[in-house]
C-alpha positions as CSV (number, residue, x, y, z in Angstrom):
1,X,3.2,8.2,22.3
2,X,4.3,4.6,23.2
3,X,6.4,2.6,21.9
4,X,5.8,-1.4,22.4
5,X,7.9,-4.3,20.9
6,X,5.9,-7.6,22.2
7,X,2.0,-8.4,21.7
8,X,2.1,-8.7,25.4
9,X,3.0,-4.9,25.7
10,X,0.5,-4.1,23.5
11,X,-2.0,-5.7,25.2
12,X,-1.3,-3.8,28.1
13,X,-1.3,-0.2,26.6
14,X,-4.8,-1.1,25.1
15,X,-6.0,-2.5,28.2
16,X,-5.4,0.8,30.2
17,X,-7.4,2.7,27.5
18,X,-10.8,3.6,27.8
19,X,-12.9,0.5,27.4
20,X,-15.1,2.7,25.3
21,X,-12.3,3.6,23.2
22,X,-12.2,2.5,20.0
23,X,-9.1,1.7,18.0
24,X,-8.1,2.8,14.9
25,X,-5.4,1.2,13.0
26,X,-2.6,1.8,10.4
27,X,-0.2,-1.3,9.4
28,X,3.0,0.0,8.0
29,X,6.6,-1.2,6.7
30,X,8.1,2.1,8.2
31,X,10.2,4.1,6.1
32,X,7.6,6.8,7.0
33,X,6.6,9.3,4.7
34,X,3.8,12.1,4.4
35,X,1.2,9.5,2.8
36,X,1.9,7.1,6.0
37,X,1.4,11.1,7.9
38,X,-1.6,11.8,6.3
39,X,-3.1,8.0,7.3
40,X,-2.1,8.4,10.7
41,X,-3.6,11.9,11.2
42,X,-7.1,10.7,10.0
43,X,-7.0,7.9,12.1
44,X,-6.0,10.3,14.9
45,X,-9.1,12.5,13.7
46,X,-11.8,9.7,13.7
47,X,-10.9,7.7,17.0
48,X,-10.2,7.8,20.5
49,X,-6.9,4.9,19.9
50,X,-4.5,4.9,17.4
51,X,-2.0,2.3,16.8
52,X,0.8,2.3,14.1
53,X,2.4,-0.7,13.3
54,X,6.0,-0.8,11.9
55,X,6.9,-4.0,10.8
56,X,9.1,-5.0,7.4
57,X,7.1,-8.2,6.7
58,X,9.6,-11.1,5.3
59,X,6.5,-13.1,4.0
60,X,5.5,-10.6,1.1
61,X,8.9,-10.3,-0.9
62,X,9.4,-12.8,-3.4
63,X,13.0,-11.1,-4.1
64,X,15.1,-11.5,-1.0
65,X,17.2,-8.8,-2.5
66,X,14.1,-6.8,-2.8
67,X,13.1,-7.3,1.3
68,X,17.5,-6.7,1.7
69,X,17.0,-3.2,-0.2
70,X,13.8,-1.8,2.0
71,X,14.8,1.2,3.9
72,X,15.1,0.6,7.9
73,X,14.7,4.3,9.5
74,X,13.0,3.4,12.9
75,X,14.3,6.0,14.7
76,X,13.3,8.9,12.2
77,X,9.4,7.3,11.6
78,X,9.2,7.6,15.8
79,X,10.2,11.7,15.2
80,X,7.9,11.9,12.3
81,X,5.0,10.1,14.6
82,X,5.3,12.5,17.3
83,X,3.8,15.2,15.0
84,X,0.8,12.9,14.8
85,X,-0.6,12.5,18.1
86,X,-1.0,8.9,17.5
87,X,-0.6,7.1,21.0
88,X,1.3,3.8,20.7
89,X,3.6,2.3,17.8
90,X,3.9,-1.3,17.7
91,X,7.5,-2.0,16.4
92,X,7.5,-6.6,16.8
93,X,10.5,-8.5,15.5
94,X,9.8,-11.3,12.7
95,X,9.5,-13.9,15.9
96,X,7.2,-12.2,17.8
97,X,4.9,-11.5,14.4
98,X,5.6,-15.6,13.4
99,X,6.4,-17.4,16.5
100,X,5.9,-20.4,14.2
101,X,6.1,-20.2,10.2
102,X,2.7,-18.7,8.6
103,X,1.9,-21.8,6.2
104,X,-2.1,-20.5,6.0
105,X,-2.9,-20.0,1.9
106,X,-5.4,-17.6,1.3
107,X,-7.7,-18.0,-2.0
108,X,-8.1,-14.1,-3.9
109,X,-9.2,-15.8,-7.4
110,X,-8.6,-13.6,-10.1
111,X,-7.9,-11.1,-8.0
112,X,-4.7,-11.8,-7.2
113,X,-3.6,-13.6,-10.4
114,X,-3.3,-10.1,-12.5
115,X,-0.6,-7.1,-12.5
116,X,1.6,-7.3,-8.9
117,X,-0.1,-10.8,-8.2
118,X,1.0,-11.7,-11.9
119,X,5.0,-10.8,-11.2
120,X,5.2,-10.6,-7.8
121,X,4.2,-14.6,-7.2
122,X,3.0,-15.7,-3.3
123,X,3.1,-11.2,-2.7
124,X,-0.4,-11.2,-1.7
125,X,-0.6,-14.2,0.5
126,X,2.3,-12.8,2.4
127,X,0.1,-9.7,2.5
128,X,-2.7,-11.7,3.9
129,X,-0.8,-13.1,6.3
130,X,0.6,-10.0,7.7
131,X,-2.7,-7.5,7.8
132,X,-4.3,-10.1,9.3
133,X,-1.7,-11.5,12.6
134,X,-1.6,-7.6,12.8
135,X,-5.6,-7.3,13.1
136,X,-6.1,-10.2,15.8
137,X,-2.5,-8.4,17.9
138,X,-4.4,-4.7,17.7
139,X,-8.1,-5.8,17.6
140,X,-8.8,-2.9,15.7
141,X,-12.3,-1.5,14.9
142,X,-11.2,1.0,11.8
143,X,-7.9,0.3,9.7
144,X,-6.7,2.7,7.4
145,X,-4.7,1.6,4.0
146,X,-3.7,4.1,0.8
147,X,-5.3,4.2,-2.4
148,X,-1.6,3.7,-4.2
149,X,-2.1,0.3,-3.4
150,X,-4.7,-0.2,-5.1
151,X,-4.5,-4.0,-5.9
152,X,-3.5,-4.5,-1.9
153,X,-6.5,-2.1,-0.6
154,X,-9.4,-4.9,-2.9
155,X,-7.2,-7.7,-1.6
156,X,-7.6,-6.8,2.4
157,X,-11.1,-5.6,1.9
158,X,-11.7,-9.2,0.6
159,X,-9.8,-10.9,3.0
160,X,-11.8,-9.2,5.9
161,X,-14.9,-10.5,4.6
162,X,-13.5,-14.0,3.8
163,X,-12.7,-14.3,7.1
164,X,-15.3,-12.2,8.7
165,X,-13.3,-9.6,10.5
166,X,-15.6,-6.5,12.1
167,X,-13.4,-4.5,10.6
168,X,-13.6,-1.4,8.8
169,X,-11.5,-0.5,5.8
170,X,-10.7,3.0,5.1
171,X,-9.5,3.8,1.9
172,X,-7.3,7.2,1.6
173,X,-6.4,9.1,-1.4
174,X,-2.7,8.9,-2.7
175,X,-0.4,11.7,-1.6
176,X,2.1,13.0,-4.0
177,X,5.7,15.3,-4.1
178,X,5.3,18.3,-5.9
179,X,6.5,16.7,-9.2
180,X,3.6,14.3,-8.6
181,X,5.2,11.5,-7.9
182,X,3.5,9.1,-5.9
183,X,5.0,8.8,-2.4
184,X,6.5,6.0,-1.5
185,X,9.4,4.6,0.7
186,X,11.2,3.2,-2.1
187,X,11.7,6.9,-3.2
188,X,14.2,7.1,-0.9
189,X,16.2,4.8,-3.0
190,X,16.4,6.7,-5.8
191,X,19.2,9.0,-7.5
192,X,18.2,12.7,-7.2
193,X,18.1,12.0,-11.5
194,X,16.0,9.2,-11.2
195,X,13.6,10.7,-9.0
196,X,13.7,13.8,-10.9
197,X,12.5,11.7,-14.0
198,X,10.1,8.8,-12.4
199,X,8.0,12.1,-11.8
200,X,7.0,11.0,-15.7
201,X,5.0,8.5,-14.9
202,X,2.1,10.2,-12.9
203,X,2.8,13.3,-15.5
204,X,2.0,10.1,-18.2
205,X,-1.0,9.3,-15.8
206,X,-2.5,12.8,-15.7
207,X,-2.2,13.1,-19.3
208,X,-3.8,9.6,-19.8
209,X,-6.7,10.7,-17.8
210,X,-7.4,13.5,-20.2
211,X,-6.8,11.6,-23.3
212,X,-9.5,9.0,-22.7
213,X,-12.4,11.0,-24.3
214,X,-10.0,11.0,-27.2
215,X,-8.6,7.3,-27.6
216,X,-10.3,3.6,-26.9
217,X,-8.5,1.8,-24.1
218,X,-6.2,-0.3,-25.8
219,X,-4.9,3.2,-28.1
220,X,-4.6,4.8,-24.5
221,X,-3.0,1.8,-22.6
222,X,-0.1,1.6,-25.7
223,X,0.1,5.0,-25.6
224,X,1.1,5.6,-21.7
225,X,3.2,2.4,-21.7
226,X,5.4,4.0,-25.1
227,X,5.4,7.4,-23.4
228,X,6.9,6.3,-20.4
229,X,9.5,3.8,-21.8
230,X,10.9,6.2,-23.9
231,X,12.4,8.0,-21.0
232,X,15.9,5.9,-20.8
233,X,15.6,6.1,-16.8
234,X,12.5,4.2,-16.7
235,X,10.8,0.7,-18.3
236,X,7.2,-0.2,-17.6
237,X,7.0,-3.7,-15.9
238,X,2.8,-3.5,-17.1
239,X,0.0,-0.8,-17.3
240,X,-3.5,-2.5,-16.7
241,X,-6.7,-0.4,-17.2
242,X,-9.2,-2.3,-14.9
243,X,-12.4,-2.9,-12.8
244,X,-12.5,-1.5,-9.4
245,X,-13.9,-4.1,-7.9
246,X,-12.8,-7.9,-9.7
247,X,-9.5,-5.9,-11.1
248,X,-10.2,-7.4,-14.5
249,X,-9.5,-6.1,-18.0
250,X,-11.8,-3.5,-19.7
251,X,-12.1,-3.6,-22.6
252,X,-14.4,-0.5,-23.6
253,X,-15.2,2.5,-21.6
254,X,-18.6,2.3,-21.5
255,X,-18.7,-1.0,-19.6
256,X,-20.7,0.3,-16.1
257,X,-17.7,-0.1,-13.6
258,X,-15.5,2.7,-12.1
259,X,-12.0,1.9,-14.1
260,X,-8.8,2.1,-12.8
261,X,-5.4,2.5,-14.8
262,X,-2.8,0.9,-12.2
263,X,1.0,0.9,-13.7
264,X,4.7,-0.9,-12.3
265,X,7.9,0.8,-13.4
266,X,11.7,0.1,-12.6
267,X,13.5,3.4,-12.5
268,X,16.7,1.6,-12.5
269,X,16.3,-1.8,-9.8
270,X,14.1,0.4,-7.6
271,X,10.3,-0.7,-8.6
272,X,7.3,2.2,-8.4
273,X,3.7,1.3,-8.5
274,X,1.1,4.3,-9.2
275,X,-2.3,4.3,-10.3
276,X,-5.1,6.8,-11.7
277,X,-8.8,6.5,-11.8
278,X,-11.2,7.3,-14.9
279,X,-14.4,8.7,-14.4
């Protein structure tokens, strides 16, 4: 495993590849955890290259308090990619990622107008911006992203074929701690008694999933959002039961579209995103 901190390095490792290999990709804010693993492995399993980005990108928080607060652990995410196999980590400063300022606006529509694009104004543009400096520096062919992103996953997968990027996007499920809460490096953030009860609100999800044959989507959307708030650790920011594809509100559940319930809750000032699909 290498370890490179300038697109120039980069370059180089790939370079002295195979010219038949082909690259497979996963962009992440470090703060590694066993969903980022789990990516990395499969990537590992499906190509010849792998390249993992770590890179805490200023451009997506609209809370500077927020991008302040994001765990730092470089030097544990290289031990934890060891056990991967994955053969070079690409670790850039903000200059060498924006050697000038990124002003490029990207148009999502309605798709980034609803749930985090809704409260987490100029997030996805940031996103954008990010993914794709990192696509043209790593020139990948496959790029792997989680499901528990789900709003971010339909964002890149439209930004690839805005701007025509042979690029595959591999979509992987959501890995979860035993109390089924969804993994994320904000977890790290939290109390062992807030973690202990943010593990409600894929426990609410579950439950949800099962009580759709049973309540109309409105019913079930109040119910998860009043389940979940009555726990005093935790206040539900929104709970949107939507379209796979345009992320749009259903409003019945026999409207032909795969639905997804996608939910944002502050367990204190730490904020956890989840999601759950109905079938």
């Amino acid at each position: 495993m290498k370890l490179v901190g300038t697109v120039k390095d980069l370059q180089k490792e790939l370079m002295q590849a195979s010219d038949t290999a082909g690259v497979g990709f996963v962009p992440t804010m470090g703060a590694l955890h066993e969903g980022h693993l789990a990516l990395v492995r499969r990537a590992v399993a499906e190509n010849q290259l792998v390249v993992v980005s770590i890179f805490v990108n200023p451009t997506q928080f609209n809370d500077p308090k927020d991008l302040e607060r994001y765990p730092r652990t470089l030097e544990n995410d290289l031990k934890l990619l060891e056990s991967t196999a994955c053969h070079i980590v690409f670790a850039p400063s903000v200059q060498e990622v924006y050697p000038k300022p990124d002003t490029r606006k990207f148009n999502f529509g309605m798709l980034e107008t609803v749930m985090e694009g809704k409260f987490r104004l100029g997030h996805f543009n940031g996103v954008a911006q990010v993914v794709s400096r990192l696509f043209d520096m790593v020139q990948p062919q496959i790029a792997y992203f989680g499901l528990k992103d789900f709003q971010q996953l339909v964002i890149i997968k439209n930004m690839v074929k805005q701007l025509g990027l042979p690029i595959e996007i591999v979509a992987c499920d959501i890995v979860r701690e035993k109390s089924g809460l969804a993994m994320s490096s904000r977890n790290e953030l939290l109390s062992a008694e807030q973690r202990e009860n943010a593990a409600l609100i894929s426990q609410t999800l579950f439950a949800a999933k099962q009580l759709s044959t049973q309540k109309n989507v409105q019913e079930l959307a109040n119910w998860v959002v009043d389940t979940i708030n009555k726990n005093p650790f935790l206040d539900v920011e929104y709970f949107e039961i939507v379209d796979d594809e345009q992320l749009q509100a259903v409003n019945n559940w026999n409207e032909e579209n795969t639905k997804v319930g996608c939910i944002a809750v502050f367990c204190g000032k730490i904020r956890l995103i989840d999601n759950i699909v109905f079938n």
